[in-house]
C-alpha positions as CSV (number, residue, x, y, z in Angstrom):
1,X,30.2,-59.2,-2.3
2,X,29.5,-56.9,-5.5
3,X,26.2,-56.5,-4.5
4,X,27.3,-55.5,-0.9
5,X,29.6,-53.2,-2.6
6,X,27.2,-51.2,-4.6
7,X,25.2,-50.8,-2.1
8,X,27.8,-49.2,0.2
9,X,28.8,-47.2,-2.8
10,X,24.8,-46.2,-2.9
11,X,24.6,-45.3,0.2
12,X,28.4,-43.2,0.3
13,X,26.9,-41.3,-2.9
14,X,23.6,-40.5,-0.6
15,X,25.6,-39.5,2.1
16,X,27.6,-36.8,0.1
17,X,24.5,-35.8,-2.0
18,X,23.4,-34.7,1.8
19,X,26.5,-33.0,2.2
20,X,26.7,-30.9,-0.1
21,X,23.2,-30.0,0.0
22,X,23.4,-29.2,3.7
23,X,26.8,-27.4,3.1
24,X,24.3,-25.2,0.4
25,X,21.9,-24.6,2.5
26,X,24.0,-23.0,4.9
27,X,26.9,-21.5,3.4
28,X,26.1,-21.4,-0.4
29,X,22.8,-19.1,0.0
30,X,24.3,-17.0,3.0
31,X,27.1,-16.3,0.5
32,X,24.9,-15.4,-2.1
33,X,22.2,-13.2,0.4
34,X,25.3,-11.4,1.9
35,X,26.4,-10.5,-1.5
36,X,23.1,-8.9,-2.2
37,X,22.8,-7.4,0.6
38,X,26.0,-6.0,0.1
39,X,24.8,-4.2,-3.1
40,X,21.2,-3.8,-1.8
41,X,23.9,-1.6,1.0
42,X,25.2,0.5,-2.1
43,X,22.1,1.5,-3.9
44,X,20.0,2.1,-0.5
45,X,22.3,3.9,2.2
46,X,22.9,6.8,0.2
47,X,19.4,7.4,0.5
48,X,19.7,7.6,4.2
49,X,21.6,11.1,4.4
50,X,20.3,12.3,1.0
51,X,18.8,16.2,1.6
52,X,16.1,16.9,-0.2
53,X,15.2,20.8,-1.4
54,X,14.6,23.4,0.8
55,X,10.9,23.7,1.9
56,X,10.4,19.6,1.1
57,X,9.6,16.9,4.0
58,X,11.5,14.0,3.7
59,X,9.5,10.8,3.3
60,X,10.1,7.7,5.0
61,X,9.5,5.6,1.5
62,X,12.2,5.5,-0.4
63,X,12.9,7.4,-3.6
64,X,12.4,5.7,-6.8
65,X,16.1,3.5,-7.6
66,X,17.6,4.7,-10.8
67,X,19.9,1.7,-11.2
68,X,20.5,-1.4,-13.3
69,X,19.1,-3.2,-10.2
70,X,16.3,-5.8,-10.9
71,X,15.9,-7.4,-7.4
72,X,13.0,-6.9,-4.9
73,X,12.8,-2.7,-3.9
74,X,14.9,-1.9,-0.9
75,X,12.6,0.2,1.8
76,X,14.7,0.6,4.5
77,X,17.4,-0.5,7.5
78,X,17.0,-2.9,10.2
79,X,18.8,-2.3,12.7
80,X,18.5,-5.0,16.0
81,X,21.7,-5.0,18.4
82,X,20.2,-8.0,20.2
83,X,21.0,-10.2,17.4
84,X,24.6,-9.7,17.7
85,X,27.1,-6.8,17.4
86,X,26.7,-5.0,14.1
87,X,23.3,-6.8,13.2
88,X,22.0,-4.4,10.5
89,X,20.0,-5.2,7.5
90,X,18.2,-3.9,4.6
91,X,14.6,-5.0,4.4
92,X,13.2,-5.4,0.6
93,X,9.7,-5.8,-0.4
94,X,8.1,-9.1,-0.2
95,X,7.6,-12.0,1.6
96,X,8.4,-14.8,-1.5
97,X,10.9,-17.2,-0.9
98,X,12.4,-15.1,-3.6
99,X,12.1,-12.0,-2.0
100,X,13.7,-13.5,1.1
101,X,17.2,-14.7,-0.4
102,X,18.0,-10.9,-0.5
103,X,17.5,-10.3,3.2
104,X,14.2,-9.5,5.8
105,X,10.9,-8.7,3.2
106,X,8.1,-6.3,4.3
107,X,4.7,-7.6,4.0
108,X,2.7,-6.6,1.0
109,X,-0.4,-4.6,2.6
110,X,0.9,-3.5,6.1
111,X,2.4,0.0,7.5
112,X,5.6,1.5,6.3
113,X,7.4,3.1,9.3
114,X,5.6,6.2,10.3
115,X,2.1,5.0,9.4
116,X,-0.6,4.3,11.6
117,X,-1.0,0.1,12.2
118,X,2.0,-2.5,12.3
119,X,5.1,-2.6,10.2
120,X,5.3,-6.2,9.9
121,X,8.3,-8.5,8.0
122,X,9.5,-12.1,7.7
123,X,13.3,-13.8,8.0
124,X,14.7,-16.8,7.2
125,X,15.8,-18.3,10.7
126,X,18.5,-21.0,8.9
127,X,20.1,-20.1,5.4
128,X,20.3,-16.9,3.3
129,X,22.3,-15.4,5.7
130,X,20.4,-17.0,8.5
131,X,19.3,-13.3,9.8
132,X,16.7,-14.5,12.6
133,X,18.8,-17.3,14.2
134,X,19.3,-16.0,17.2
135,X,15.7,-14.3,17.4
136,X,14.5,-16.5,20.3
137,X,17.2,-14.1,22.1
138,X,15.2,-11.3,22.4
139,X,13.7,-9.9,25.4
140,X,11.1,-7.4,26.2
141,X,12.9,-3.9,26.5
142,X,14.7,-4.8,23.6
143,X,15.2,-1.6,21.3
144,X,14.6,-2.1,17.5
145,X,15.9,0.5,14.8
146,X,14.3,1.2,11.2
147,X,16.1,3.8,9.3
148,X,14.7,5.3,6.3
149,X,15.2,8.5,4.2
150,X,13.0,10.6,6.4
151,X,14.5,9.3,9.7
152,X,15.5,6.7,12.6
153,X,12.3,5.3,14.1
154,X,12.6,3.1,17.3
155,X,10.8,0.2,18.8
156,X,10.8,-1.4,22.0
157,X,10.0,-5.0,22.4
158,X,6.9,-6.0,24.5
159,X,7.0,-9.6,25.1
160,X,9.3,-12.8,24.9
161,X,9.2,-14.7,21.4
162,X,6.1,-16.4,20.5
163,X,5.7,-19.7,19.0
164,X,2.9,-19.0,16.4
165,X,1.2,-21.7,14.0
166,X,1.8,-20.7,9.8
167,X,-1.6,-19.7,10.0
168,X,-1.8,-17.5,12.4
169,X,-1.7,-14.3,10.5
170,X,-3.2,-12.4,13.3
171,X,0.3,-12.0,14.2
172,X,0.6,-9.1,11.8
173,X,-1.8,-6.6,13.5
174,X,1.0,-6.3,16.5
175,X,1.1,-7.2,20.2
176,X,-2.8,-7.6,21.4
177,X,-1.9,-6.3,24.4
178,X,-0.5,-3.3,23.4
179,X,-2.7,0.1,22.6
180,X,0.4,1.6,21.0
181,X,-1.3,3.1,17.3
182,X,1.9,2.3,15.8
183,X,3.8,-1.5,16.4
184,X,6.4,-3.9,14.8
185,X,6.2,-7.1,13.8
186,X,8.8,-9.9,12.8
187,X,7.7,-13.4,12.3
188,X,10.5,-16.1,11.3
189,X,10.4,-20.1,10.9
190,X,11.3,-22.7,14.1
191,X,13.0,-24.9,15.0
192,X,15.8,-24.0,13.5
193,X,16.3,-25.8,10.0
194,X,12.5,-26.5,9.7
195,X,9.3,-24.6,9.1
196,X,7.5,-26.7,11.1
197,X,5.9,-23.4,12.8
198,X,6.6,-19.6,13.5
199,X,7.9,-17.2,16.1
200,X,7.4,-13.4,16.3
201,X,8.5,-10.5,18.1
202,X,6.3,-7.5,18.8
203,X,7.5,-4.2,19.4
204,X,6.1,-1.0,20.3
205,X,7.2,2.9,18.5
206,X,8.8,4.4,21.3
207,X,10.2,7.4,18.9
208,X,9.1,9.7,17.4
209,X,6.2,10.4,19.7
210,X,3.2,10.8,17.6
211,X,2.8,14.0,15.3
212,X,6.4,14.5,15.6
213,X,9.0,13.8,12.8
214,X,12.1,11.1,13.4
215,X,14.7,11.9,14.6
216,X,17.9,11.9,11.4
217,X,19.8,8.8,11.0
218,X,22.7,8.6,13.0
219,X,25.9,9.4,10.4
C-alpha cells in the first residue's frame, strides 16, 4: 500500500507541476508582455503626434528613446481590427524569443514601413499576450494599420492564412502573387500551443500611393 501511495503522490505532484506550468504559459507571460507593452505604450505613442521643426520631413523610424528603457527598440503601432475590437500593438525590434515577450518583433534586415520590399514580423500565437491567436481569422480584404512618427500606412490583405513550414523563409519577400513594390508580412506558430509549423498573412500598401507621404495618425 505505501508503495501505491507514493506513487499516486508522484503522479498528483506531476500533475500540478503541469498546472502551474500551463497556468504560466498562459497567464503568467501575458501578464508580464501586457505590462511591457503597457510601458513600451508610454515611451512610443508620444512619438506618434510629436511635430518636428518647421521645414523638417517626418521619418517613419523612430526617434532615438531617451529613457531608462533597456528592452528591444519600439518602431511602431500595429494596428489589425480583425483580431478583435481594440487590437493594437507596438512592434519592437527582433525576432528572439526575447524580443517576442514584449509584443510583435520586426525582422532584422527587411523594409520599415515606407520602404521599398516587405515589412515583415513574427507573433507568438499562444502565450505573451497570445497576440496572433485568432490570426487564422483573417480574410483577404482585411485592412492592416502601421503607425509611425511620420504617418498611418495601410495594408490590405491578399490571401487567406497560409500554413508555411519553419523553413520557409521565402515567406518574407511578400505575397508571390502580388506586383505591389511595397507588402506586409506576419508569420506566427500553429497549431495553437505548438510550433510544430507557421502561418502568414500577406498584405498589400494600399496608402499612401507611391511618392506620396502618409497620411497623419489618427489622434
Amino acid at each position: 500500500m505505501r508503495v501505491v501511495r507514493a506513487i499516486g503522490n508522484i503522479f498528483i505532484i506531476l500533475g500540478l507541476t503541469l498546472l502551474l506550468f500551463v497556468l504560466y504559459e498562459e497567464v503568467g507571460t501575458s501578464i508580464i508582455t501586457n505590462h511591457r507593452q503597457t510601458v513600451l505604450a508610454d515611451i512610443f505613442d508620444p512619438e506618434l503626434h510629436f511635430q518636428p521643426a518647421p521645414g523638417v520631413t517626418p521619418s517613419s523610424t523612430p526617434r532615438p528613446i531617451v529613457t531608462h528603457w533597456t528592452g528591444p527598440r519600439p518602431l511602431f503601432r500595429l494596428t489589425i481590427p480583425r483580431l478583435g475590437h481594440g487590437w493594437s500593438r507596438i512592434v519592437v525590434e527582433g525576432v528572439s524569443l526575447y524580443s517576442l515577450a514584449y509584443g510583435p518583433g520586426h525582422y532584422p534586415g527587411t523594409s520599415m514601413p515606407g520602404q521599398l520590399g516587405t515589412v515583415a514580423m513574427a507573433c507568438h500565437r499562444t502565450g505573451w499576450g497570445s497576440p496572433c491567436i485568432n490570426i487564422n481569422q483573417m480574410r483577404p480584404g482585411d485592412l492592416i494599420f502601421i503607425d509611425t512618427p511620420a504617418g498611418r500606412y495601410t495594408y490590405k490583405v491578399t490571401q487567406f492564412p497560409k500554413q508555411i513550414e519553419k523553413t520557409d523563409s521565402w515567406v518574407l519577400n511578400g505575397d508571390p502573387a502580388s506586383t505591389d513594390p511595397y507588402k506586409l508580412a506576419i508569420t506566427t506558430c500553429t497549431p495553437p500551443h505548438t510550433s510544430l509549423h507557421r502561418m502568414v498573412i500577406w498584405a498589400d500598401q494600399v496608402s499612401p500611393l507611391p511618392g506620396q507621404p502618409p497620411p497623419p495618425v489618427p489622434a
